[in-house]
gemmi code that builds the backbone of each chain (N, CA, C; Angstrom):
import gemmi

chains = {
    "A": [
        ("UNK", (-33.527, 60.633, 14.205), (-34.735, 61.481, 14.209), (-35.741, 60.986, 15.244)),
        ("UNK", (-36.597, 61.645, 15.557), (-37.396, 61.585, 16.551), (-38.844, 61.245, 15.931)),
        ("UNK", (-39.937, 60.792, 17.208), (-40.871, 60.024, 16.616), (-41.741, 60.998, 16.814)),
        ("UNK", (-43.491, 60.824, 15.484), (-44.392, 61.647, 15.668), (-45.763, 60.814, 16.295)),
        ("UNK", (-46.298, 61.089, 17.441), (-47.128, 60.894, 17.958), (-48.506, 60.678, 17.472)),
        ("UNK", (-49.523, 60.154, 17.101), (-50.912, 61.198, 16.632), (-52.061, 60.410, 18.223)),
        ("UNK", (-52.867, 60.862, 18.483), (-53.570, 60.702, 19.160), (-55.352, 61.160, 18.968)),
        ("UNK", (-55.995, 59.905, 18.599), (-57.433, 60.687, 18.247), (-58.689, 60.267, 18.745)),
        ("UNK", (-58.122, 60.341, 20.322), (-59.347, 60.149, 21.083), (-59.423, 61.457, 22.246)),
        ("UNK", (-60.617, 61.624, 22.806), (-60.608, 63.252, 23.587), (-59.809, 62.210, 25.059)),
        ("UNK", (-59.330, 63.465, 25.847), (-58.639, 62.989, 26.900), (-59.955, 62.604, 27.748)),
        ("UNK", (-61.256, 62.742, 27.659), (-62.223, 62.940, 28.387), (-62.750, 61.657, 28.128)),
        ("UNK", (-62.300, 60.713, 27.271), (-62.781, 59.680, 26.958), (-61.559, 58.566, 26.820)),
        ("UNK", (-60.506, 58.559, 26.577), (-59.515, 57.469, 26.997), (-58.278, 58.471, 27.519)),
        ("UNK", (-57.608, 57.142, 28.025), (-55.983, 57.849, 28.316), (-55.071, 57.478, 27.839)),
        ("UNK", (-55.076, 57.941, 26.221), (-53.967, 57.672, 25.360), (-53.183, 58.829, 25.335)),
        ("UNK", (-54.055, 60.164, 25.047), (-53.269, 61.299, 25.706), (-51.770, 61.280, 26.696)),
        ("UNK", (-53.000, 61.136, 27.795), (-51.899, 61.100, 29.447), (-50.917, 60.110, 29.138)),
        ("UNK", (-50.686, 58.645, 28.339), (-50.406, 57.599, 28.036), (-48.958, 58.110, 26.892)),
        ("UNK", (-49.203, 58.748, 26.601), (-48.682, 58.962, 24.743), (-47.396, 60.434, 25.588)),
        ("UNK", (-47.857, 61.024, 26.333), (-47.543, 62.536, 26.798), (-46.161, 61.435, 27.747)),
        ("UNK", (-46.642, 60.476, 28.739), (-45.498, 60.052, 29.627), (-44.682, 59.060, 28.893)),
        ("UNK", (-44.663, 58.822, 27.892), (-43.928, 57.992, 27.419), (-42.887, 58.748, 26.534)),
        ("UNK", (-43.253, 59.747, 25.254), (-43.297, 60.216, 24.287), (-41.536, 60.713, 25.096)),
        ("UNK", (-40.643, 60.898, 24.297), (-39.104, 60.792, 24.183), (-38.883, 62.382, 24.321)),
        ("UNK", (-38.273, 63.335, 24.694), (-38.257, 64.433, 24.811), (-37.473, 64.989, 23.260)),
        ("UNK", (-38.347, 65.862, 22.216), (-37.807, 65.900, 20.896), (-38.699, 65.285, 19.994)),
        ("UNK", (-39.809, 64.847, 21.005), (-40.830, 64.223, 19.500), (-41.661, 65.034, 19.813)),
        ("UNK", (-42.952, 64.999, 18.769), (-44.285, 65.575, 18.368), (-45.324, 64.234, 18.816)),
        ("UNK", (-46.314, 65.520, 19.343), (-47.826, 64.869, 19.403), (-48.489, 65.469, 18.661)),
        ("UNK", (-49.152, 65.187, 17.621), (-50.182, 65.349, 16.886), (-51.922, 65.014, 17.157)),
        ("UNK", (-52.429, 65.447, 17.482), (-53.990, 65.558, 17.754), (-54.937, 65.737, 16.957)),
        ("UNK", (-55.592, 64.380, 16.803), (-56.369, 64.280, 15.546), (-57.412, 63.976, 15.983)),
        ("UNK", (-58.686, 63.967, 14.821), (-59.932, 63.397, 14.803), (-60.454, 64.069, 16.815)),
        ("UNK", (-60.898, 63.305, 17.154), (-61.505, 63.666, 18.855), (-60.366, 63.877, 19.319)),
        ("UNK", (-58.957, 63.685, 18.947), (-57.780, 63.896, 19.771), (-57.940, 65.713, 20.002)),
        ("UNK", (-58.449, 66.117, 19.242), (-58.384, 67.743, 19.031), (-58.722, 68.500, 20.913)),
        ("UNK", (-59.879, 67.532, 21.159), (-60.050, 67.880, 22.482), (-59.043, 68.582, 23.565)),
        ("UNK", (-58.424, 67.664, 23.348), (-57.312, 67.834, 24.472), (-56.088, 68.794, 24.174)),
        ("UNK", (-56.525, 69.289, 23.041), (-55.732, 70.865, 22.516), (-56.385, 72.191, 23.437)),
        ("UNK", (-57.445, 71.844, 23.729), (-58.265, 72.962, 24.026), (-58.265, 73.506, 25.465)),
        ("UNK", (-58.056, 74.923, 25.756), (-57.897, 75.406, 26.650), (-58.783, 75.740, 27.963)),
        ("UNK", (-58.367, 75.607, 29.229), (-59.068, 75.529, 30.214), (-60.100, 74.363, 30.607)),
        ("UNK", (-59.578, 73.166, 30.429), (-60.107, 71.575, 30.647), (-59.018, 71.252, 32.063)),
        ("UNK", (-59.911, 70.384, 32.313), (-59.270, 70.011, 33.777), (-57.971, 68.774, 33.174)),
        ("UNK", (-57.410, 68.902, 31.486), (-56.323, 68.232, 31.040), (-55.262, 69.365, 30.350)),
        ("UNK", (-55.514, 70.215, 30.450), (-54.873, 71.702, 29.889), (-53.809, 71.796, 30.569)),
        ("UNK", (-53.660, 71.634, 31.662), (-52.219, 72.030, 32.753), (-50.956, 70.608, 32.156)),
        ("UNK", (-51.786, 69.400, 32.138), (-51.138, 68.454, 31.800), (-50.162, 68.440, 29.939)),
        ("UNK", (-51.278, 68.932, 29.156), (-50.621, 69.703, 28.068), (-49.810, 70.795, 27.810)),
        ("UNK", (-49.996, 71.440, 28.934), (-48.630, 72.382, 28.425), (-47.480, 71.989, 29.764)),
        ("UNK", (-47.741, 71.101, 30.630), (-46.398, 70.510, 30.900), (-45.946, 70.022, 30.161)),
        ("UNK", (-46.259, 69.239, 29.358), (-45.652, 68.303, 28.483), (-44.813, 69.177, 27.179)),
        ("UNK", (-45.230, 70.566, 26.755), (-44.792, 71.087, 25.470), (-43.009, 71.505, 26.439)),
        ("UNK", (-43.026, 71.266, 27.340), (-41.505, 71.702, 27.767), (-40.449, 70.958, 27.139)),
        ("UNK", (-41.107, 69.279, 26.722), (-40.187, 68.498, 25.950), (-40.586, 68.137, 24.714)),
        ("UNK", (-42.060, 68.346, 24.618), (-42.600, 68.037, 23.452), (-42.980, 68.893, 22.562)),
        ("UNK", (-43.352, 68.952, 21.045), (-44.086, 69.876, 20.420), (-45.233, 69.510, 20.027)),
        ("UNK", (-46.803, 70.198, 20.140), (-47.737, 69.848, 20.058), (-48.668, 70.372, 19.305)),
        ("UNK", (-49.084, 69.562, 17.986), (-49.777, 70.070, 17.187), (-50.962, 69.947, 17.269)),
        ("UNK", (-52.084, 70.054, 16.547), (-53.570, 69.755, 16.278), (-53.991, 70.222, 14.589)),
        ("UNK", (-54.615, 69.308, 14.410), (-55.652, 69.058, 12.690), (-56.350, 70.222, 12.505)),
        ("UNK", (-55.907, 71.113, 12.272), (-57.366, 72.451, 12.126), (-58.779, 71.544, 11.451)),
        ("UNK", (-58.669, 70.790, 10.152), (-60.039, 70.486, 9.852), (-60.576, 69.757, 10.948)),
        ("UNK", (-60.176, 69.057, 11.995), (-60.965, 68.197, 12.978), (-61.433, 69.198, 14.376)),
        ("UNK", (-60.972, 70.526, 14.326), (-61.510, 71.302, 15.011), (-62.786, 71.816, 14.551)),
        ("UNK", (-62.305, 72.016, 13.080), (-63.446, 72.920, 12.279), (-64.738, 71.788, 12.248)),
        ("UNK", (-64.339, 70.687, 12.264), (-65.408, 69.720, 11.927), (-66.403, 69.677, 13.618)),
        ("UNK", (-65.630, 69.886, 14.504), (-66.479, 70.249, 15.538), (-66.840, 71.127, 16.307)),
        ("UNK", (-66.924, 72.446, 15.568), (-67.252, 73.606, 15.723), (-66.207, 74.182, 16.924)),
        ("UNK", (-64.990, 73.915, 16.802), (-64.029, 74.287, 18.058), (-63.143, 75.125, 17.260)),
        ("UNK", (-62.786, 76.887, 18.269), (-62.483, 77.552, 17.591), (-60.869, 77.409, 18.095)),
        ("UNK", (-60.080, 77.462, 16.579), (-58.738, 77.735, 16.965), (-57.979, 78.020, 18.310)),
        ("UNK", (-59.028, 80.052, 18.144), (-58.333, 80.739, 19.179), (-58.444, 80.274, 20.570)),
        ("UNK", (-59.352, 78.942, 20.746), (-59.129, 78.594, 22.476), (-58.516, 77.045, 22.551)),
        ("UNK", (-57.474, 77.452, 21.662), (-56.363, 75.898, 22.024), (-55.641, 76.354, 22.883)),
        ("UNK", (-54.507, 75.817, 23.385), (-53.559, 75.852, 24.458), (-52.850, 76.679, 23.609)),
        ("UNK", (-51.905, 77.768, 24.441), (-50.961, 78.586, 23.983), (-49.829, 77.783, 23.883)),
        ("UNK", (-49.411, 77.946, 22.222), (-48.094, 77.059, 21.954), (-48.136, 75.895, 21.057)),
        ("UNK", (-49.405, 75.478, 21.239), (-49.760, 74.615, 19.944), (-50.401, 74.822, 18.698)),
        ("UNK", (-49.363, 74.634, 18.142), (-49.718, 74.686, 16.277), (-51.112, 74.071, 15.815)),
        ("UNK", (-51.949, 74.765, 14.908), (-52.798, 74.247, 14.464), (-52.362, 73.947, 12.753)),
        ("UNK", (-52.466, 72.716, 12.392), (-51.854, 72.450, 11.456), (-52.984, 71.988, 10.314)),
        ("UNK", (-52.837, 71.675, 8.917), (-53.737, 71.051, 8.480), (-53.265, 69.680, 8.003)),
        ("UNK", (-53.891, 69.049, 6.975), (-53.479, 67.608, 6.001), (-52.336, 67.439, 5.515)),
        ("UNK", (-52.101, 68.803, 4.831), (-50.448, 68.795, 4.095), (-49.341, 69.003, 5.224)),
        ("UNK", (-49.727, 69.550, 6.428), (-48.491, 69.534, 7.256), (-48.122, 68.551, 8.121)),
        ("UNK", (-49.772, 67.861, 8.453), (-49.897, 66.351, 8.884), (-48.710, 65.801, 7.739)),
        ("UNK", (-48.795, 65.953, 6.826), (-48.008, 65.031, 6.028), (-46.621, 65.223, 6.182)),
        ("UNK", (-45.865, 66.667, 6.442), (-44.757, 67.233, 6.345), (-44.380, 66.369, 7.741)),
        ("UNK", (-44.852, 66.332, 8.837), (-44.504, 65.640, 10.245), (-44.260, 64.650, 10.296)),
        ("UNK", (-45.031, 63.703, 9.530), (-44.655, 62.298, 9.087), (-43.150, 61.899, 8.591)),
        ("UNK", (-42.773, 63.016, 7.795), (-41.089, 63.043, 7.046), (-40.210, 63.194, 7.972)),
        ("UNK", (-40.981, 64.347, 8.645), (-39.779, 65.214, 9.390), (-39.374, 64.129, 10.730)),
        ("UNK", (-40.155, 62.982, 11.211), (-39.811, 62.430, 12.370), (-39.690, 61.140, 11.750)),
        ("UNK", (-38.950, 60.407, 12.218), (-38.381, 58.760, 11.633), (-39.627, 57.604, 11.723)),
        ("UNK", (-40.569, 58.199, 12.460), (-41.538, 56.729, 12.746), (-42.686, 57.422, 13.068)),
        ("UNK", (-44.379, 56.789, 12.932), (-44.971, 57.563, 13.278), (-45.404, 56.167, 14.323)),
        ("UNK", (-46.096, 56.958, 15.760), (-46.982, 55.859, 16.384), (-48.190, 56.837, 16.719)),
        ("UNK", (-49.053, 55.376, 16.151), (-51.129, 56.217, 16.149), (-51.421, 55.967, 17.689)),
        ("UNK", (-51.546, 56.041, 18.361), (-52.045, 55.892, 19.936), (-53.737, 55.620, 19.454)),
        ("UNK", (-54.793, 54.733, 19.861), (-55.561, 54.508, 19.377), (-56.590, 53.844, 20.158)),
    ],
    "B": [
        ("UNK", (-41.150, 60.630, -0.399), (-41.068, 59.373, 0.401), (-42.449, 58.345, 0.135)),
        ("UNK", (-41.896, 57.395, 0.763), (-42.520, 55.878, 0.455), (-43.761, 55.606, 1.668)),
        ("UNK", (-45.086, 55.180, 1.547), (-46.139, 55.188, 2.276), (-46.379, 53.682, 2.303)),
        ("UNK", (-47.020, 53.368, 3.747), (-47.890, 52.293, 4.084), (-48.663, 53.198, 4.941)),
        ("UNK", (-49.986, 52.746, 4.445), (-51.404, 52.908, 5.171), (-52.222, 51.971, 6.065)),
        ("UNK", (-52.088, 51.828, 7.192), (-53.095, 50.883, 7.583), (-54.568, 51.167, 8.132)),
        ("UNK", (-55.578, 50.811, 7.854), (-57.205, 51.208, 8.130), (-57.744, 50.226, 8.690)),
        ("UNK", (-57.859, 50.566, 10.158), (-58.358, 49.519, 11.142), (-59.940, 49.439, 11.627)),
        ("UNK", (-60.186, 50.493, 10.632), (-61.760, 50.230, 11.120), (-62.930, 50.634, 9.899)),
        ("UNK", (-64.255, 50.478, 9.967), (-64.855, 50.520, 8.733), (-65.208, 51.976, 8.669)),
        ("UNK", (-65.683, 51.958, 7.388), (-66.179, 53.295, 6.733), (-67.781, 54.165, 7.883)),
        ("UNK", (-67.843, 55.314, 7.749), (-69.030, 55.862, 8.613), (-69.057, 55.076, 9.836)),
        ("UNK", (-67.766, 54.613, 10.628), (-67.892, 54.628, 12.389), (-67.406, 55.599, 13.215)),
        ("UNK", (-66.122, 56.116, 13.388), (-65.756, 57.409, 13.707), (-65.462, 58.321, 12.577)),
        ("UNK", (-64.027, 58.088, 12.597), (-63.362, 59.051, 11.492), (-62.625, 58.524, 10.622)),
        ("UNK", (-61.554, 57.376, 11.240), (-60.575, 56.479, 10.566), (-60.668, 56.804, 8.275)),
        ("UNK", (-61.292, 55.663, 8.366), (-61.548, 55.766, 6.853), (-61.471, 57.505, 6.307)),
        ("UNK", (-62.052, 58.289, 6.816), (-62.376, 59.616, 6.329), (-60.898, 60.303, 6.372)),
        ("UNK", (-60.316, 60.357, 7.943), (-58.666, 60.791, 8.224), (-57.828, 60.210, 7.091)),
        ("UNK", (-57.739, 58.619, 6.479), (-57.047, 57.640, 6.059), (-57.008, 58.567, 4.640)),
        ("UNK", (-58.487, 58.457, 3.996), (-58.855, 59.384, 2.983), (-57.844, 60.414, 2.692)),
        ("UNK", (-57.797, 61.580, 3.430), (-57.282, 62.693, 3.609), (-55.942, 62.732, 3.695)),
        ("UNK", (-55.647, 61.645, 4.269), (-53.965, 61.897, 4.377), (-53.313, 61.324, 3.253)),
        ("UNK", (-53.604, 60.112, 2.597), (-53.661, 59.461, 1.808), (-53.689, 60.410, -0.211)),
        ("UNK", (-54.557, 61.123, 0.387), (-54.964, 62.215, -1.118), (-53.686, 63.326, -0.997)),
        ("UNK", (-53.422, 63.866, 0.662), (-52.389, 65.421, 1.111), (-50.918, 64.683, 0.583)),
        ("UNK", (-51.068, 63.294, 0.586), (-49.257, 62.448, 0.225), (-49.269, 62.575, -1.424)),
        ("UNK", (-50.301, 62.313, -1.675), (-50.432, 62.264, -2.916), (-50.403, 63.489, -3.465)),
        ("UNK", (-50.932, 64.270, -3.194), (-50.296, 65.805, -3.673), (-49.342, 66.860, -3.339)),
        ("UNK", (-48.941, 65.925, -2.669), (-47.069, 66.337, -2.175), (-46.166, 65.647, -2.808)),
        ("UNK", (-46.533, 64.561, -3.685), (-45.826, 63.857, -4.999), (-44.784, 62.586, -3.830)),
        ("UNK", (-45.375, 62.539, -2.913), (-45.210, 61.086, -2.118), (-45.668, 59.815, -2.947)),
        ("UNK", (-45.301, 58.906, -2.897), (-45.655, 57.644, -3.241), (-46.692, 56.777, -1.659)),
        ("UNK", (-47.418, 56.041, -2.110), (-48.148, 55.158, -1.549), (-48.406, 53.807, -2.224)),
        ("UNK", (-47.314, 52.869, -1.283), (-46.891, 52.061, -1.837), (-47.947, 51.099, -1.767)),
        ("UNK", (-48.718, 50.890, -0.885), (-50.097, 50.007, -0.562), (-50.815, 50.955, 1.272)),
        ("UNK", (-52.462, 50.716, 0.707), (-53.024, 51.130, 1.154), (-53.849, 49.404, 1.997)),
        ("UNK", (-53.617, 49.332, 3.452), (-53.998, 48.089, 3.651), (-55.228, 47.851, 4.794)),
        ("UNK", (-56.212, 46.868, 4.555), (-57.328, 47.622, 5.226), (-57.988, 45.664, 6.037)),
        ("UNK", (-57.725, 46.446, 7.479), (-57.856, 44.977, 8.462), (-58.777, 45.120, 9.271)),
        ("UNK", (-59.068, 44.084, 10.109), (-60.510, 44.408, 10.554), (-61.738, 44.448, 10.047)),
        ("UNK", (-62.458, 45.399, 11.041), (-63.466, 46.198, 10.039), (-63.327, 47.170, 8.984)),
        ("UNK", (-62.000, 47.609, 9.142), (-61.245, 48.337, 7.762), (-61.991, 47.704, 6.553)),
        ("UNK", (-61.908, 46.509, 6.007), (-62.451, 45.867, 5.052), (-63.420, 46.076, 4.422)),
        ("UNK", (-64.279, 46.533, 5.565), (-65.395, 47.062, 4.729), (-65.668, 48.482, 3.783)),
        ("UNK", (-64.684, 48.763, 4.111), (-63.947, 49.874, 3.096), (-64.455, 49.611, 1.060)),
        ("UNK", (-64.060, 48.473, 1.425), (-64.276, 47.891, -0.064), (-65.144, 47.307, -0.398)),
        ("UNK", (-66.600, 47.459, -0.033), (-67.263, 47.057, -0.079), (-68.386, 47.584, -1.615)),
        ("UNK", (-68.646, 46.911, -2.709), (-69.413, 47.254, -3.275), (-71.144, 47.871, -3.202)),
        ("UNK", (-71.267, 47.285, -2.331), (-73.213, 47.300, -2.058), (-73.435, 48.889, -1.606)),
        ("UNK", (-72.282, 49.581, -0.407), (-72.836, 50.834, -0.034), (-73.698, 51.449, -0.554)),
        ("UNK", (-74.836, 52.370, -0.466), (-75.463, 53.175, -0.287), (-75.841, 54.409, 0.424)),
        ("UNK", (-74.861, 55.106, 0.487), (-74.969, 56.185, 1.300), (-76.028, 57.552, 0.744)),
        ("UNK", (-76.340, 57.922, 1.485), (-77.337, 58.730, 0.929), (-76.862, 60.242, 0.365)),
        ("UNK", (-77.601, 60.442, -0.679), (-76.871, 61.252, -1.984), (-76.165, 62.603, -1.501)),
        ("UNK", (-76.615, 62.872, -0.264), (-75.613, 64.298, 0.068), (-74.551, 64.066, 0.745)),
        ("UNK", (-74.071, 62.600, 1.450), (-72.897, 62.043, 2.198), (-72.045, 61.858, 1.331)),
        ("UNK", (-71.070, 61.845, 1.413), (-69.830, 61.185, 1.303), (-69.756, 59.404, 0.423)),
        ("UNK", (-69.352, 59.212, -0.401), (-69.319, 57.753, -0.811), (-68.092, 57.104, 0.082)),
        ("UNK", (-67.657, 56.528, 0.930), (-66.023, 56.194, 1.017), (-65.881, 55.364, 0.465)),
        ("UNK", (-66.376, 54.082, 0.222), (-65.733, 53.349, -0.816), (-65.679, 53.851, -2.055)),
        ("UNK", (-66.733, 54.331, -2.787), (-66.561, 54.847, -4.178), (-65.282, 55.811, -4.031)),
        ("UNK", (-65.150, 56.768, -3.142), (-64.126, 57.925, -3.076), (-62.534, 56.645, -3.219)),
        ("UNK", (-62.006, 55.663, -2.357), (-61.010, 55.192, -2.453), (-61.008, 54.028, -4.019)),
        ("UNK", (-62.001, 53.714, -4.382), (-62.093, 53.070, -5.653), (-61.472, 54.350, -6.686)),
        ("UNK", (-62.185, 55.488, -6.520), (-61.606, 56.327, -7.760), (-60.446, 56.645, -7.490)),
        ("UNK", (-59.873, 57.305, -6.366), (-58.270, 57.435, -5.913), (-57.613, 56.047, -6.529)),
        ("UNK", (-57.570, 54.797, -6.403), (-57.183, 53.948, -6.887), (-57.116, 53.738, -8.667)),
        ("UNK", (-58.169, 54.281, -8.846), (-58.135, 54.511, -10.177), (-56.892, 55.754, -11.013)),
        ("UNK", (-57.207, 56.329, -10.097), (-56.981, 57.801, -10.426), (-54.806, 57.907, -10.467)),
        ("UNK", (-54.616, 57.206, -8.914), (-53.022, 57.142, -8.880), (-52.376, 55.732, -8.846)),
        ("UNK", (-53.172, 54.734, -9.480), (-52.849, 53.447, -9.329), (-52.144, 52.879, -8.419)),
        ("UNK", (-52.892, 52.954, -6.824), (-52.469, 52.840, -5.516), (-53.254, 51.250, -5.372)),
        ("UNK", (-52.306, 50.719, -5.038), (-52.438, 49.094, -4.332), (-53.488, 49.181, -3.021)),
        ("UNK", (-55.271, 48.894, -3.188), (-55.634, 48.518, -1.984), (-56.215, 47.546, -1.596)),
        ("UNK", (-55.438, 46.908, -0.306), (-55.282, 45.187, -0.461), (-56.068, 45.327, 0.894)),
        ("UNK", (-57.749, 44.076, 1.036), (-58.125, 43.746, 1.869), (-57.226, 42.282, 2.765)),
        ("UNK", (-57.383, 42.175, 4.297), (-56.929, 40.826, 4.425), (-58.110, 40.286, 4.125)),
        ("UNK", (-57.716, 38.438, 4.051), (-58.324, 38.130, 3.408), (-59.045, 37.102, 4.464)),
        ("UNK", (-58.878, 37.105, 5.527), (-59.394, 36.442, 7.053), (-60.391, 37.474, 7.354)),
        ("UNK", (-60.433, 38.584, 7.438), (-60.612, 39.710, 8.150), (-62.026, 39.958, 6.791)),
        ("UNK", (-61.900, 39.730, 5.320), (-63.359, 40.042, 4.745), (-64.153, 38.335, 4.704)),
        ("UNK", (-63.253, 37.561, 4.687), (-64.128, 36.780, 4.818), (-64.958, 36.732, 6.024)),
        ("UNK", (-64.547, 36.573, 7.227), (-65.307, 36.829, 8.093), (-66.562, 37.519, 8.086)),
        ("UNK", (-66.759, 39.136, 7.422), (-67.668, 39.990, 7.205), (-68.089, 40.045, 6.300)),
        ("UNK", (-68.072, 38.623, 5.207), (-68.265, 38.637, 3.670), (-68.434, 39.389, 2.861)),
        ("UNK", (-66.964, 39.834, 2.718), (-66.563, 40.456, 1.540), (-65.828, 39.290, 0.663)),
        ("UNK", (-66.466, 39.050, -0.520), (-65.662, 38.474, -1.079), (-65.452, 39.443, -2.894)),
        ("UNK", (-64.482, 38.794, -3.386), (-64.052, 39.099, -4.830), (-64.675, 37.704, -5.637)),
        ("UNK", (-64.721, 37.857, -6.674), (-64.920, 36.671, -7.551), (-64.385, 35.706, -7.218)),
        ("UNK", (-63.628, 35.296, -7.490), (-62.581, 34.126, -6.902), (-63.098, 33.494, -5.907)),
        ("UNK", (-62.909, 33.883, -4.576), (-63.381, 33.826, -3.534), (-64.614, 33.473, -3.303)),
        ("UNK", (-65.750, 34.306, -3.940), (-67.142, 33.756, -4.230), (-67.399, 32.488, -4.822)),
        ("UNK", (-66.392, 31.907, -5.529), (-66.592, 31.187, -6.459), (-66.023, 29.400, -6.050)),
        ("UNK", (-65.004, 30.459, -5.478), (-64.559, 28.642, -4.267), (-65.190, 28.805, -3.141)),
        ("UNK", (-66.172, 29.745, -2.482), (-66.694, 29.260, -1.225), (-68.467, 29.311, -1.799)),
        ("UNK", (-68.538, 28.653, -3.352), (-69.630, 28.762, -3.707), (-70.532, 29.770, -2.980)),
        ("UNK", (-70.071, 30.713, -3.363), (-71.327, 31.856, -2.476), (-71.898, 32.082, -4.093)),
        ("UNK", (-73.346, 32.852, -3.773), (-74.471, 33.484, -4.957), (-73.634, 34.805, -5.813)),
        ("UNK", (-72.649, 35.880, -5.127), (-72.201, 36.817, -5.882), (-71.100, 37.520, -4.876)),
        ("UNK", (-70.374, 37.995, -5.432), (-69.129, 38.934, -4.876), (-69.532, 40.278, -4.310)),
        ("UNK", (-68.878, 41.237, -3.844), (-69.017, 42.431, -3.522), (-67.941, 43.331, -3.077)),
        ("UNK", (-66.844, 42.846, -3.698), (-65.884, 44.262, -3.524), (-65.754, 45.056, -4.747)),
        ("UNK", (-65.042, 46.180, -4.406), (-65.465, 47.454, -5.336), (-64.008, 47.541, -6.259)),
        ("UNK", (-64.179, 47.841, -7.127), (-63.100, 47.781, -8.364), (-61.740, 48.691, -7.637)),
        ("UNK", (-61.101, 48.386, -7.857), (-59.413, 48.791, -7.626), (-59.098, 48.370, -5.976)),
        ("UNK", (-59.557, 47.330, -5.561), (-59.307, 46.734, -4.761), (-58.795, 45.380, -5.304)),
        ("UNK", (-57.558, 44.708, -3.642), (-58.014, 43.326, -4.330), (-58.051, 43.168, -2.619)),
        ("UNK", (-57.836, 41.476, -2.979), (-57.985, 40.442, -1.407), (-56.805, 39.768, -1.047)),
        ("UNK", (-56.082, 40.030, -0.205), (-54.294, 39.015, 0.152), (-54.409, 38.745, 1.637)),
        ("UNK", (-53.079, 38.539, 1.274), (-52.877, 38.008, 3.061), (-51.936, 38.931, 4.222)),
        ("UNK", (-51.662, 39.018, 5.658), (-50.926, 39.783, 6.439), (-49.488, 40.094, 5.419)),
        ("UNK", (-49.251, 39.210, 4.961), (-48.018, 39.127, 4.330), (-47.915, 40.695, 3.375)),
        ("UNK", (-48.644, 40.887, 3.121), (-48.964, 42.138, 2.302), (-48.530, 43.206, 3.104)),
        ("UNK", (-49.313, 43.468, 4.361), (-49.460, 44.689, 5.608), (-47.580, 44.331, 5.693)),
        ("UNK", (-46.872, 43.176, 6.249), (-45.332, 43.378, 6.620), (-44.960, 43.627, 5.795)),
        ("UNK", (-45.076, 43.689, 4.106), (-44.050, 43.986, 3.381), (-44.258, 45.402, 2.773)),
        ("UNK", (-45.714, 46.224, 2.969), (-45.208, 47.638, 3.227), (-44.670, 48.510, 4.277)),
        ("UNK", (-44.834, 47.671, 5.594), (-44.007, 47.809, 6.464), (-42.398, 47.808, 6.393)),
        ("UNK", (-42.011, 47.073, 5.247), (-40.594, 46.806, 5.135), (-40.224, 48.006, 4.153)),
        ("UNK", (-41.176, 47.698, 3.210), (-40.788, 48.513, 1.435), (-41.444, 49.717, 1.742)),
        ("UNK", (-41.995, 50.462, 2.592), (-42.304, 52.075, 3.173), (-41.375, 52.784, 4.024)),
        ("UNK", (-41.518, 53.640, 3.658), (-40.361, 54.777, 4.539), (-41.200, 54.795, 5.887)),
        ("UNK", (-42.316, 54.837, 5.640), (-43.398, 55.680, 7.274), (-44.898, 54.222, 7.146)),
        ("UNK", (-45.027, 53.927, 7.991), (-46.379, 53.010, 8.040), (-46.916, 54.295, 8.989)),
        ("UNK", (-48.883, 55.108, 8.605), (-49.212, 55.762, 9.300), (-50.458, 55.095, 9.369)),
        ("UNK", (-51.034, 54.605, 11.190), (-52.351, 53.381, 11.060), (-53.499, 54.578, 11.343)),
        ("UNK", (-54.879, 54.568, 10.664), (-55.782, 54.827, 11.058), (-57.017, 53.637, 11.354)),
        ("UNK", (-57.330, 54.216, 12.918), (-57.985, 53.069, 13.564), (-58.872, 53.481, 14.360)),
        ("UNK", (-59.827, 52.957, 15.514), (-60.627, 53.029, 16.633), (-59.819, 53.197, 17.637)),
    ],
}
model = gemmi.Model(1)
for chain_id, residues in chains.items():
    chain = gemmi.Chain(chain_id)
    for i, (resn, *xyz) in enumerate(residues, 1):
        res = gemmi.Residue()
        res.name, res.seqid = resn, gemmi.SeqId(i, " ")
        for name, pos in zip(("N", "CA", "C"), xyz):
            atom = gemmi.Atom()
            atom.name, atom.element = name, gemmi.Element(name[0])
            atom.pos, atom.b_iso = gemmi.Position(*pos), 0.0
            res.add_atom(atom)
        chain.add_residue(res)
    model.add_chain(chain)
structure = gemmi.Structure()
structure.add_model(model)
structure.setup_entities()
């Protein structure tokens, strides 16, 4: 099984993102949490870099950590799941290991 | 499946504790087990008795004291990591002659040895941190 990513800092503020995206195994998940949510969001000068990456990767985001910063769903990147707590949890199962990028 | 938690940073600095919270409660009502909840660093202060948060916030320690209560979940401070930021338990207070303790009920105080062996005895270790 393949590994799940989480990442919860904005790309605008570290490069665990860019860091987590070139490493990350083709068949795993990035998950975007807490400030990670940022870098879900569409039309940022890190947006092109995120949906290169969904060619090998699948890329989720925390709906409550959007909602918590007034960021609306509908302007995430096309293709990424907005997920909540319980599916955060389902990702954890579904991939053999989790690594927090941090 | 089988949980290790690790909480690398304290309560009201980013999010950590609050995320830890949340995921921690979503396992638990997916009928997951959480085998120990382990809290390093400034994590520690997690367990801190004295908080005071003001009455329309959030408690986080009180909130993981009652979860502990509530699903009889193991949450183990290190014990380098509160001494440092004096947290102590009775015990502890009592051999480093300090005046009084201050961690919060359904906690206790151990050593790394704790963090590797839910690392071993967990299906998934998931860290929330800075």
């Amino acid at each position: 099984m393949s590994m799940l990513h989480t990442v919860n800092k904005s790309p605008f503020e570290r490069n665990t993102l860019e860091s987590c995206i070139s490493l990350a195994v083709p068949g795993s998940a990035i998950l975007l949490i807490e400030d990670g949510v940022i870098g879900a969001m569409a039309n940022t000068k890190h947006s092109e870099m995120v949906k290169a990456a969904m060619a090998n990767v699948k890329i989720y985001v925390l709906g409550p950590d959007l909602k918590a910063r007034g960021l609306n769903e509908g302007n995430v990147v096309d293709g990424i799941s907005v997920v909540g707590y319980g599916e955060f949890v389902d990702l954890t199962t579904e991939h053999s290991a989790v690594q927090s990028w941090l | 499946m089988k949980y290790g938690i690790l909480v690398n940073e304290g309560p009201y600095t980013h999010q950590a504790s609050d995320s830890a919270l949340a995921f921690t409660k979503a396992a638990l009502e997916k009928g997951h087990e959480i085998f120990r909840v382990f809290f390093y660093h400034d994590g520690v202060n997690n367990g801190t008795s004295l908080a005071i948060p003001p009455q329309d916030d959030r408690h986080i320690p009180n909130q993981w004291s009652e979860l502990a209560k509530e699903y009889n979940i193991d949450l183990v401070l290190c014990v380098a990591a509160a001494q440092r930021r004096g947290l102590l338990d009775e015990s502890e207070a009592k051999r480093n002659s300090k005046a009084a303790s201050n961690m919060i009920e359904g906690f206790r105080i151990s050593g790394l040895g704790q963090l590797i062996e839910a690392g071993i005895q967990g299906d998934r270790m998931v860290v929330f941190g800075d």
